[in-house]
VOMI-674476 format. One record per atom (N, C-alpha, C): atom name; x, y, z. Coordinates in Angstrom, 1 decimal, decimal comma, m for minus. Each point is the difference from the previous one (the first is absolute). Layout:
BEGIN
<atom atomo="CA" xx="X" yy="Y" zz="Z"/>
...
***
This chain:
BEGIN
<atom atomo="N" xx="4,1" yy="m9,6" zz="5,8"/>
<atom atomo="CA" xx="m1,4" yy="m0,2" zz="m0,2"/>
<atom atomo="C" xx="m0,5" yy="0,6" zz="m1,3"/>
<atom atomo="N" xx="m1,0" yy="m0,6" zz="m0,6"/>
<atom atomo="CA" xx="m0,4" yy="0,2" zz="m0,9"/>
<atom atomo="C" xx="m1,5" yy="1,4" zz="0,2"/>
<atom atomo="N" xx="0,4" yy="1,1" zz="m0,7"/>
<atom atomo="CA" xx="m1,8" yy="0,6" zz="m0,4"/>
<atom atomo="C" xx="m0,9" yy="m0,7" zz="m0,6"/>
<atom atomo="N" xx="m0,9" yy="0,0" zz="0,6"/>
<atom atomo="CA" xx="m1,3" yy="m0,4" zz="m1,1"/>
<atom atomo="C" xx="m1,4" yy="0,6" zz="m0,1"/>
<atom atomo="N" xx="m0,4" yy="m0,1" zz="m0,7"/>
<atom atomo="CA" xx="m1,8" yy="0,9" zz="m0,2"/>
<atom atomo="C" xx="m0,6" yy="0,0" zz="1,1"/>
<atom atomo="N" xx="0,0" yy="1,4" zz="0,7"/>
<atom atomo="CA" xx="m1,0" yy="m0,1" zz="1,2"/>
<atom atomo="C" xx="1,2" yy="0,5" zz="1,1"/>
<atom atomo="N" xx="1,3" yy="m0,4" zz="m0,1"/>
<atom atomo="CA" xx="0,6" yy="0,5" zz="1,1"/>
<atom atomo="C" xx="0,0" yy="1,5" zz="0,4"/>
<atom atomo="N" xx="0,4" yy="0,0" zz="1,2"/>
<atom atomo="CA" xx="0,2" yy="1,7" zz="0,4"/>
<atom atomo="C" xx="1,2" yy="m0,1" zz="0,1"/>
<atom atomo="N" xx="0,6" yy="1,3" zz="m0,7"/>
<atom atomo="CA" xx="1,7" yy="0,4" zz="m0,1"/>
<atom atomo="C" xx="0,1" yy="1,4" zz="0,7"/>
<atom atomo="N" xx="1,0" yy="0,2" zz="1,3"/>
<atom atomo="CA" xx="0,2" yy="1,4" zz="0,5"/>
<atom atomo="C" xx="0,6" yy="0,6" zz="m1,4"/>
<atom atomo="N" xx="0,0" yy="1,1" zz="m0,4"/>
<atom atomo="CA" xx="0,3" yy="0,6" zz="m1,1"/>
<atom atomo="C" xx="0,2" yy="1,8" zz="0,6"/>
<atom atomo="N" xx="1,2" yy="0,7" zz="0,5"/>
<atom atomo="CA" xx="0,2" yy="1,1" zz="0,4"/>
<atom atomo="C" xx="m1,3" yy="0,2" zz="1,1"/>
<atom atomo="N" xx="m0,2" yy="m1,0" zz="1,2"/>
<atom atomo="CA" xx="m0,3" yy="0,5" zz="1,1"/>
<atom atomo="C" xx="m1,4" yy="m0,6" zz="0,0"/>
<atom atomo="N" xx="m0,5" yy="m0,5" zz="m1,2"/>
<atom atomo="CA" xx="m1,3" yy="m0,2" zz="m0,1"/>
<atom atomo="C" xx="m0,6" yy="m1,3" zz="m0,6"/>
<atom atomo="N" xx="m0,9" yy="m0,6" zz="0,8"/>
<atom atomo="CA" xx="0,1" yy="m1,7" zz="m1,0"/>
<atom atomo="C" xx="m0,7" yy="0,3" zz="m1,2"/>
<atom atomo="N" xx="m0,1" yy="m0,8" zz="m1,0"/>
<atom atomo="CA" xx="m0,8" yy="0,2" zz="m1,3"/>
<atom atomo="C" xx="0,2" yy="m1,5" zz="m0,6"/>
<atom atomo="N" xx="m1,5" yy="m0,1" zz="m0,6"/>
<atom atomo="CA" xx="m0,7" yy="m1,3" zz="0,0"/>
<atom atomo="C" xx="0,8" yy="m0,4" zz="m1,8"/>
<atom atomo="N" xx="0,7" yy="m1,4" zz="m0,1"/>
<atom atomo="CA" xx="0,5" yy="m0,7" zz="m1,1"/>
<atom atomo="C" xx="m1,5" yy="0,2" zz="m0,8"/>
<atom atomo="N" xx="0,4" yy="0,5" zz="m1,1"/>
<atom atomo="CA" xx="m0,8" yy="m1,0" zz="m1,5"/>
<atom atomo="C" xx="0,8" yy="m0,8" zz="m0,9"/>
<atom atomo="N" xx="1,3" yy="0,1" zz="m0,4"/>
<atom atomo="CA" xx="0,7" yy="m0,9" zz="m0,4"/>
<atom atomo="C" xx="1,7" yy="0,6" zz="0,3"/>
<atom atomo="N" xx="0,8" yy="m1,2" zz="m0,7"/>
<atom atomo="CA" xx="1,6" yy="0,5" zz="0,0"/>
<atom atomo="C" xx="0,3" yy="m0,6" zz="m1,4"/>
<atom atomo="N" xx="1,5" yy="0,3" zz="m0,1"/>
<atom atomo="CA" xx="0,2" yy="m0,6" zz="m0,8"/>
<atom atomo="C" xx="1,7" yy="0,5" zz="0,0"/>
<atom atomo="N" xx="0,8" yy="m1,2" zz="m0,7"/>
<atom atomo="CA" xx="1,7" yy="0,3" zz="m0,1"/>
<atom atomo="C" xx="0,0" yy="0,7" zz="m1,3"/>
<atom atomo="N" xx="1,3" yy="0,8" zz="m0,3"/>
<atom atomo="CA" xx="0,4" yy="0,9" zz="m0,5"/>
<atom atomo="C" xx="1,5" yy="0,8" zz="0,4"/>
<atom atomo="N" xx="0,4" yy="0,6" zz="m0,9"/>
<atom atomo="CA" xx="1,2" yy="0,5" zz="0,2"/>
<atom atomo="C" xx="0,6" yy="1,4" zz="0,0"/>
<atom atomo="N" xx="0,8" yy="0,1" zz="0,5"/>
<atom atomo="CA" xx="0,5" yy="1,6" zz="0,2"/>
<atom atomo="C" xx="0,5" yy="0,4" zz="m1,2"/>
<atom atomo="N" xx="0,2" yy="1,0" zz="m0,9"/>
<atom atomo="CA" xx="0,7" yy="0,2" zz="m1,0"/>
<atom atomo="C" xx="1,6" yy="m0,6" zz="0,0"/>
<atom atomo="N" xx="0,6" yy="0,1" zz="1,6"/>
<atom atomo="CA" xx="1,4" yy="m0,4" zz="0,3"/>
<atom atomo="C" xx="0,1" yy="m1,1" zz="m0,1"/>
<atom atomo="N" xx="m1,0" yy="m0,9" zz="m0,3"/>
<atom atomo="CA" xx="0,4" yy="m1,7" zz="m0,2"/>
<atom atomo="C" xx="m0,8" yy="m0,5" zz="1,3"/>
<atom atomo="N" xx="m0,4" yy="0,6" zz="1,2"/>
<atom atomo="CA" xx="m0,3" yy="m0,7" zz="1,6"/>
<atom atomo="C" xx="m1,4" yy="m0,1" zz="m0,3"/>
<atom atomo="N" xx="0,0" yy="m1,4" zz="0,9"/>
<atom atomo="CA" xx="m1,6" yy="m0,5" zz="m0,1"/>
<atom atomo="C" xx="m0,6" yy="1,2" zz="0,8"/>
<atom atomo="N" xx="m1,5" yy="m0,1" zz="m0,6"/>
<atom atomo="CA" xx="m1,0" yy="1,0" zz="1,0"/>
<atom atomo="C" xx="m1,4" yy="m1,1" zz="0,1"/>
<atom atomo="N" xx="m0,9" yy="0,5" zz="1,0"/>
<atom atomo="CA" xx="m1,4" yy="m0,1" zz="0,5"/>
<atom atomo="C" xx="m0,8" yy="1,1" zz="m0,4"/>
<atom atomo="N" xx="m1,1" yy="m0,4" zz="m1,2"/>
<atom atomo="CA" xx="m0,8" yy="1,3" zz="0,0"/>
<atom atomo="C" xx="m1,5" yy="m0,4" zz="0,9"/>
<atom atomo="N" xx="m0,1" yy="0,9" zz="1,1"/>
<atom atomo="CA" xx="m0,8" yy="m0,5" zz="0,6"/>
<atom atomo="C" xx="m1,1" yy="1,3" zz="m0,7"/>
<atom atomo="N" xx="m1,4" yy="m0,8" zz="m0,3"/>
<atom atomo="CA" xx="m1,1" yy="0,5" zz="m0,3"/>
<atom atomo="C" xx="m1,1" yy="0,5" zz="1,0"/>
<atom atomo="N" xx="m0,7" yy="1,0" zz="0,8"/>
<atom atomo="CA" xx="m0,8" yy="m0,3" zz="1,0"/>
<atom atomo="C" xx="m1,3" yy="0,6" zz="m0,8"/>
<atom atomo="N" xx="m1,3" yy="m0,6" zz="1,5"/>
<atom atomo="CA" xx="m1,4" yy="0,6" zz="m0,7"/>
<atom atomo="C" xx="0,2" yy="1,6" zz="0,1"/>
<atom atomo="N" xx="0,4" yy="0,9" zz="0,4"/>
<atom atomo="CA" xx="m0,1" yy="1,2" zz="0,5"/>
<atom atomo="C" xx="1,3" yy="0,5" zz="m0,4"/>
<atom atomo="N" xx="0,1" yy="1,2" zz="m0,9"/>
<atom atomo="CA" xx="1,6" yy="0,4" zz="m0,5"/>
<atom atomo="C" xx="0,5" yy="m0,5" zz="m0,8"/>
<atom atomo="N" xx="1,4" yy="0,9" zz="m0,1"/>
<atom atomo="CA" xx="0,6" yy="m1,0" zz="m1,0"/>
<atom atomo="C" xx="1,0" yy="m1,0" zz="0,2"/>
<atom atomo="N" xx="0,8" yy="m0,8" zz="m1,0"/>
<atom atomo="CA" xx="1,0" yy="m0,9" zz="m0,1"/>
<atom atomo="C" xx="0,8" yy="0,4" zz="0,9"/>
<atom atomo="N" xx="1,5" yy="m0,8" zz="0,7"/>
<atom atomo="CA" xx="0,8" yy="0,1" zz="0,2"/>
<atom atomo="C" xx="0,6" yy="m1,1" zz="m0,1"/>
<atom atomo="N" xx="1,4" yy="0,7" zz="m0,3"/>
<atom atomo="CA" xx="1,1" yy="m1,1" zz="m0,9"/>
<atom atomo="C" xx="1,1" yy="m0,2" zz="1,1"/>
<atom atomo="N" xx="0,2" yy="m1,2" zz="0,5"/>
<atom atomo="CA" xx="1,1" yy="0,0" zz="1,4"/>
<atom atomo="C" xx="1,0" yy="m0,9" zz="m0,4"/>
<atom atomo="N" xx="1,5" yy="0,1" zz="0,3"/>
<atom atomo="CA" xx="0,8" yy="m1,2" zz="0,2"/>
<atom atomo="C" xx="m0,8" yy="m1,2" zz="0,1"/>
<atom atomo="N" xx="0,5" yy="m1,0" zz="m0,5"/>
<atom atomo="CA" xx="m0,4" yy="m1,8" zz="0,2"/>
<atom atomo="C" xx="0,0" yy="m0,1" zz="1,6"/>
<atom atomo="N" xx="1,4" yy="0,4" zz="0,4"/>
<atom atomo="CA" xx="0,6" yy="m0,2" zz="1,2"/>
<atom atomo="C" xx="m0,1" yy="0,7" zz="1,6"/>
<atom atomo="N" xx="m1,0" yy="0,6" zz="m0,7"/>
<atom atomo="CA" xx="m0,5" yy="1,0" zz="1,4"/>
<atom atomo="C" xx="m1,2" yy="m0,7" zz="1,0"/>
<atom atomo="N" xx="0,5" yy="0,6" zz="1,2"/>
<atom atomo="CA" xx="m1,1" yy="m0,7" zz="0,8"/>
<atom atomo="C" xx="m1,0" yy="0,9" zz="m0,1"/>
<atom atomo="N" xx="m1,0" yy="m0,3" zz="0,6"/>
<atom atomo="CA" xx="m1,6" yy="0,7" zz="m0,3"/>
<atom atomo="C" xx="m0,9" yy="m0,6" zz="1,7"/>
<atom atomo="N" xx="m0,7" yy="0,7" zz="0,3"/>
<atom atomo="CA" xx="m0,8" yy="m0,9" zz="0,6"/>
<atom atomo="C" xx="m1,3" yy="0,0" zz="m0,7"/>
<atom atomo="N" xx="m0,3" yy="m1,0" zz="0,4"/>
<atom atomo="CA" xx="m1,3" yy="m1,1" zz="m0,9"/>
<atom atomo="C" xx="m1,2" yy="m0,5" zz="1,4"/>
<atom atomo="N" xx="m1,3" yy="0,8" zz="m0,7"/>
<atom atomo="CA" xx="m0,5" yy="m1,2" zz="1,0"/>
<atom atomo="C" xx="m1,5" yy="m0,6" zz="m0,8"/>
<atom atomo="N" xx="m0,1" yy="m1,0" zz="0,2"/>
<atom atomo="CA" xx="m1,1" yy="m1,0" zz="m0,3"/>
<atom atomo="C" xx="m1,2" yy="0,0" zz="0,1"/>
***
């Protein structure tokens, strides 16, 4: 599934509301997700990681 503007992402225990994403890469060559939220800061995750998402 795809993020997108507006989603809620569990993030360490706690949902927190999308403002944007975007792809990007690890220094090691591995794709990453930089997810942006309204509240806090960035987090940079594996491509490949599951997440829960809700709408």
């Amino acid at each position: 599934m795809t993020v997108r503007p507006g989603d809620r992402v569990r993030v360490q225990g706690q949902w927190r509301q999308m403002l944007s994403s975007r792809m990007d890469r690890f220094p090691s060559g591995g794709s990453a997700v930089v997810l942006v939220f309204t509240a806090g800061h960035a987090l940079r995750v594996p491509a490949s990681q599951e997440m829960a998402i809700s709408r």
